[in-house]
C-alpha positions in Angstrom: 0.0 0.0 0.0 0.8 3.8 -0.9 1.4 5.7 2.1 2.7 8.8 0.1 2.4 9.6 -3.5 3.9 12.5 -5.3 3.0 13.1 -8.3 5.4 15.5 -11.0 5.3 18.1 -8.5 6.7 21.7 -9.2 7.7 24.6 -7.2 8.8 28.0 -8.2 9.9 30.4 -5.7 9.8 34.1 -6.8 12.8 36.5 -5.7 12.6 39.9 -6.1 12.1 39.8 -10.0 13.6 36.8 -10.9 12.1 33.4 -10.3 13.7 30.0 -9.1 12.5 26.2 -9.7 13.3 24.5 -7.1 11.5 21.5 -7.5 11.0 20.4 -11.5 8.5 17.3 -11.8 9.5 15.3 -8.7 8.0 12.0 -8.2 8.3 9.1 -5.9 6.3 6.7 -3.9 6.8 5.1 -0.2 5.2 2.4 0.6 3.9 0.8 3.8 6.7 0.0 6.5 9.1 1.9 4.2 12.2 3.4 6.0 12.8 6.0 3.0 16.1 8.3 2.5 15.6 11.4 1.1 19.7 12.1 -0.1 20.9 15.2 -2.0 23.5 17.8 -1.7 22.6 21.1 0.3 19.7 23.4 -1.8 18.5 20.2 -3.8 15.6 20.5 -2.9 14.9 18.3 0.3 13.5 20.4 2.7 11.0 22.0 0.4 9.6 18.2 -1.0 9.0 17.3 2.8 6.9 21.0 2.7 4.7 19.8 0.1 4.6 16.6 1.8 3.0 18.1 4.8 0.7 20.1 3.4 2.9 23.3 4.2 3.6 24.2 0.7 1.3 24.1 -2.3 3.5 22.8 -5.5 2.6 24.8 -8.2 1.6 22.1 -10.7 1.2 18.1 -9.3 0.1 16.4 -6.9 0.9 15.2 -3.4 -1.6 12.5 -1.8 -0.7 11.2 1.7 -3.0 7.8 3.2 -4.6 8.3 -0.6 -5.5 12.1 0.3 -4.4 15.5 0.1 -3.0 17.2 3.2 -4.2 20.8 4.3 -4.3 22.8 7.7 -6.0 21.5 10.1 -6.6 18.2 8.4 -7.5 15.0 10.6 -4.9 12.8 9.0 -2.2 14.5 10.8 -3.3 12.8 14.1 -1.3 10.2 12.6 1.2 11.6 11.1 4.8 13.0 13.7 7.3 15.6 12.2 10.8 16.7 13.5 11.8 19.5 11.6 15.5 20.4 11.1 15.2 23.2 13.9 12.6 22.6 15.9 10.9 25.8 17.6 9.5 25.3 21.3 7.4 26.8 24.0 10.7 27.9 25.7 9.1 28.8 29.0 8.1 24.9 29.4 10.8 22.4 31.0 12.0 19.7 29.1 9.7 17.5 31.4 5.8 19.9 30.5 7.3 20.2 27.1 7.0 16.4 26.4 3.9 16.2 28.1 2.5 19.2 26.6 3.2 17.3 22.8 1.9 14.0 23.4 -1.7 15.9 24.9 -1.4 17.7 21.5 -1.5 14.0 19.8 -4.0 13.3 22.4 -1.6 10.6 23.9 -2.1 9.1 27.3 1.8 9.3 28.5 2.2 8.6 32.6 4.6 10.5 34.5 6.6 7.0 34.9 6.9 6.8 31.1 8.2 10.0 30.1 11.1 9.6 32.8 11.9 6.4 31.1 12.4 8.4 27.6 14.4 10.9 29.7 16.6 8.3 31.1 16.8 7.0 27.6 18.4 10.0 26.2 19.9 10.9 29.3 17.8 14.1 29.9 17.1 12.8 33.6 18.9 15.8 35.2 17.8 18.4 32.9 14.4 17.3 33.3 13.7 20.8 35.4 15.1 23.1 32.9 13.5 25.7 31.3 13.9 24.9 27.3 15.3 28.2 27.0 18.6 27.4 29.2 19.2 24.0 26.7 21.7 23.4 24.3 20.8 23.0 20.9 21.7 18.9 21.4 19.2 18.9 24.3 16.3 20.4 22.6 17.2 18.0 19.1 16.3 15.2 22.2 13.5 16.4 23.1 12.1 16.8 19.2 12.9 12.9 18.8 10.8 12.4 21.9 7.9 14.7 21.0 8.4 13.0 17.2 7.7 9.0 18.4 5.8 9.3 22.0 2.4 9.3 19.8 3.9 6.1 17.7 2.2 7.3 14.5 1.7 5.6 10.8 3.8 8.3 9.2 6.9 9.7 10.6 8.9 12.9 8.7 12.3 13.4 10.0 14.3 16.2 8.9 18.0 16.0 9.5 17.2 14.3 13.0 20.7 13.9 14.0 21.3 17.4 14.0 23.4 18.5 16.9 23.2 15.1 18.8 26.7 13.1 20.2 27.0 9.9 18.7 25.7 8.1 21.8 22.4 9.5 21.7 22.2 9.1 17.6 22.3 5.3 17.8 19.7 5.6 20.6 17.6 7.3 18.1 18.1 5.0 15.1 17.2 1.7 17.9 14.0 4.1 18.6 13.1 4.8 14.9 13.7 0.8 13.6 11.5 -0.4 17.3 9.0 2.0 16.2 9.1 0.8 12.1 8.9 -2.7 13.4 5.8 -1.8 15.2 4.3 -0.4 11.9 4.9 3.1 11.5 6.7 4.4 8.3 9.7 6.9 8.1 10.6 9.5 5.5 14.1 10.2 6.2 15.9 13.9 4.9 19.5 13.4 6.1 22.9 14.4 5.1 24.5 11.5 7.2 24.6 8.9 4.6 25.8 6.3 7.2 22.6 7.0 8.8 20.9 5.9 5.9 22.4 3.3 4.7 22.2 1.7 8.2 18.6 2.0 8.6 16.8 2.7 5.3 15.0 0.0 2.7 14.4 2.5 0.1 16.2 5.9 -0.9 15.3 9.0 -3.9 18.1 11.2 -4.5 17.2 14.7 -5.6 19.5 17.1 -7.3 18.8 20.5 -8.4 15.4 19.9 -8.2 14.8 16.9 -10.1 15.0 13.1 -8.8 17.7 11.4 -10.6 17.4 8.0 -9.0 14.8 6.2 -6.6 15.0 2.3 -5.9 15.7 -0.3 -2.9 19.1 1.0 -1.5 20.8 -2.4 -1.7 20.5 -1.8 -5.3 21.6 1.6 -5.6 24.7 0.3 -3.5 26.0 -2.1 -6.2 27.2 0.4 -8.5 29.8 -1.1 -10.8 32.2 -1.8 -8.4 33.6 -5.4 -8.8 36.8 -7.4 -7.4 37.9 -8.4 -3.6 39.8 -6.8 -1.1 42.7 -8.8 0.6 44.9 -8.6 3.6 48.0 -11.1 3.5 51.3 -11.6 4.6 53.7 -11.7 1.7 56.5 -14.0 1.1 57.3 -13.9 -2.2 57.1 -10.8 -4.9 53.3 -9.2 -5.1 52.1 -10.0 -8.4 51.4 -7.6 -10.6 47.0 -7.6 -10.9 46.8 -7.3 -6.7 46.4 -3.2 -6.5 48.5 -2.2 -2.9 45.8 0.2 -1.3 48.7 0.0 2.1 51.3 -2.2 3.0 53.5 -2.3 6.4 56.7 -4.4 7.4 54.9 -7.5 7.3 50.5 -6.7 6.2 49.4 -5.9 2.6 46.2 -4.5 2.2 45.6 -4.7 -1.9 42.3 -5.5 -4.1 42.4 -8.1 -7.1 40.2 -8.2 -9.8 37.1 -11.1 -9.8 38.3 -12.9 -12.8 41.5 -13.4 -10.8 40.5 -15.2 -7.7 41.5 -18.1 -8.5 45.1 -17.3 -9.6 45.3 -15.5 -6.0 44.6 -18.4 -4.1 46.8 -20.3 -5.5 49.8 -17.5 -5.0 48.5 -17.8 -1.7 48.8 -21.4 -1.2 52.2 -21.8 -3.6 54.1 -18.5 -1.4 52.8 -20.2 1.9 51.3 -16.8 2.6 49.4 -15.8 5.3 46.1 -14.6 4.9 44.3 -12.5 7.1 40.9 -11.6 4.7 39.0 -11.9 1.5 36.0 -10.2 1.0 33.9 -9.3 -2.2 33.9 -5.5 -2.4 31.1 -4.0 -1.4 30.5 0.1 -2.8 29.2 2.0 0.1 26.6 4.3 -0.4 28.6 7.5 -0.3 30.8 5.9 -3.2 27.2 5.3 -5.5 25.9 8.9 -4.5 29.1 10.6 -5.0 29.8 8.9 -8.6 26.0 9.6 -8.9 25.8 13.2 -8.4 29.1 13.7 -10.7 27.5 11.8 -13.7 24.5 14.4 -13.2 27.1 17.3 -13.3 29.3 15.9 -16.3 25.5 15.5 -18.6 24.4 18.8 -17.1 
């Protein structure tokens, strides 16, 4: 099932007298227990997809449909729908304590007093619990917008750069939070610029450039690139033939890659030299390496 469906949506901003598409015929779909990356270099055009999205901006041609419909102010589909935006904008006179209960009554969520100081202790706010939002750090409030994002466990979750500002502790505490809650059912439209975020946690990514998607499919896929061949770390007796590639070599460890074709040749170097080795492994391209080569093929047919 569809949980969102955009639709060849365009939007033109107007400045001063000159006008600006930033979004040219963008279309994608995310399905039901999707985790879904949104990648794309800064100004591509993330931020303001996730606006139409929401209902916040109107596209000027297309169409955005959300649980099959389309989202406006004050529409009752949000009740299960959470949002972190990338700087989230508190009631500053509230503690971090009333601010997380004062969300989950906006979602009409029954939270006891026991649960949210489980979710403090969880992101260790415990001891900030009493401050005014005001006096918190930029990290401390980001904690308190994952909190307010998942205490209502909704169908649709939008996260915009969530790890903003966060120390690596409480980052893979937030990625445990966001797969228990997309086991439990709800879906997740990710915008981040940590790709090792999302390649640890999402099924399905769309990148965006300059406005226009230029690839959308399972990540796995999108991994594969063309890279082929195995990296190998052995112990060298004899001279290194000449097909291993040296990436790094000490007194005694060389680090190389051979080509696939020559497996079979290596192993038998291997056996013949009385070598010792340490690791073979089928390269795998990471995700940076398939946006990066990506985003320069764009450029180079631009």
């Amino acid at each position: 099932m569809e949980v969102i469906n955009c639709n060849n949506i365009s939007v033109t901003f107007k400045n001063h007298f000159k006008r600006f598409k930033a979004l040219d015929g963008v279309s994608f779909k995310v399905n039901t227990g999707d985790i879904f990356g949104f990648l794309g270099p800064n100004g591509a055009g993330k931020t303001t997809t996730m606006n139409c999205l929401l209902g916040m901006l109107k596209p000027n041609s297309g169409a955005v449909e959300v649980f099959g419909k389309e989202l406006s102010v004050g529409s009752p589909v949000f009740k299960e729908i959470a949002y972190l935006p990338e700087v989230p904008i508190y009631p500053e006179y509230l503690t971090v304590f009333e601010a997380i209960k004062y969300f989950a009554k906006l979602y009409n969520t029954s939270i006891s007093d026991v649960l949210i100081e489980e979710y403090l202790k969880t992101f260790q706010l415990t001891k900030y619990k009493n401050f005014s939002l005001k006096n918190c750090s930029k990290g401390m409030k980001q904690k308190v917008g994952v909190i307010q994002s998942i205490i209502s466990k909704p169908r649709l979750l939008f996260l915009d750069e969530p790890t903003r500002g966060l120390d690596p502790i409480t980052v893979k505490v937030m990625r445990d939070a966001i797969l228990k809650l997309n086991s439990a059912g709800t879906t997740i439209f990710l915008n981040s610029h940590v790709i090792a975020e999302v390649e640890m946690i999402c099924n399905r990514i769309a990148v965006i450039d300059e406005g226009k998607i230029v690839s959308e499919e399972e990540t796995i896929n999108f991994r594969k690139g063309d890279h082929t061949g195995y990296s190998v770390k052995f112990e060298a007796n004899e001279k290194i033939p000449d097909y291993i590639s040296v990436m790094s070599t000490t007194s005694t460890i060389v680090d190389g890659e051979i080509p696939e074709e020559k497996l079979d040749k290596f192993m038998k170097y291997i056996s013949k030299s009385k070598a010792k080795l340490h690791s073979c492994s089928l390269k795998k391209s990471t995700l940076e390496d398939a946006l990066f080569d990506l985003l320069e093929k764009e450029e180079e047919h631009a």
